[in-house]
C-alpha positions in Angstrom: 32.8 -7.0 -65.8 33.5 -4.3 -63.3 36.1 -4.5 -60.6 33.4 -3.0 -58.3 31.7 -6.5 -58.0 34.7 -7.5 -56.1 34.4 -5.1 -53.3 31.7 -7.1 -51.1 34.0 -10.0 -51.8 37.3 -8.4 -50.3 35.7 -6.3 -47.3 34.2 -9.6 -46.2 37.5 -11.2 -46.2 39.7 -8.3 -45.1 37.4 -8.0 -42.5 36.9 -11.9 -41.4 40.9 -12.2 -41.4 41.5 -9.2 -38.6 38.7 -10.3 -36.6 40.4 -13.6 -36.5 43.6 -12.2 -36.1 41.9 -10.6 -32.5 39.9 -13.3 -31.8 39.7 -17.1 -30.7 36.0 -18.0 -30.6 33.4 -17.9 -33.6 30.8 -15.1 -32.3 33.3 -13.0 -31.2 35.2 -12.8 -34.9 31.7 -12.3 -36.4 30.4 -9.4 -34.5 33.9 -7.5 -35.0 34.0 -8.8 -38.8 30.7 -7.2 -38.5 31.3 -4.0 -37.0 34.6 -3.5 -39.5 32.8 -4.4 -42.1 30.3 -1.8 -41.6 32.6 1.0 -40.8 34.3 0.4 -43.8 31.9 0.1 -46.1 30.5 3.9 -44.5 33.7 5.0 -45.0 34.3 4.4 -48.6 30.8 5.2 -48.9 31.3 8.5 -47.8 34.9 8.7 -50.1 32.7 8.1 -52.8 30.0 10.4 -52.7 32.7 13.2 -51.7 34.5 12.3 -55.1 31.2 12.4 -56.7 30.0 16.0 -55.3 33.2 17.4 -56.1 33.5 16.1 -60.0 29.6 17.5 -60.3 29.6 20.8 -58.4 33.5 21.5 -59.3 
């Protein structure tokens, strides 16, 4: 099993835990565990297909 199945797991909780470390009420901890969520998943995205451009074209 790869350790890539595990990703969705911990950026949900990474992200659920510093929303709640910001935030009291419900909806406000799952729009920012949202939003973080999202950025980070573009960012490694984008880390990734970098890494992968360079290893072809390199």
């Amino acid at each position: 099993m790869s350790i890539y199945w595990d990703l969705p797991v911990l950026l949900l909780i990474v992200s659920l835990v510093y929303a709640a470390t910001r935030h009291d009420r419900w909806d406000r901890i799952l729009r920012e565990a949202l939003g973080w969520g999202t950025r980070i998943a573009v960012f490694l995205t984008a880390i990734g297909l970098g890494l992968y451009l360079l290893s072809t074209y390199l």
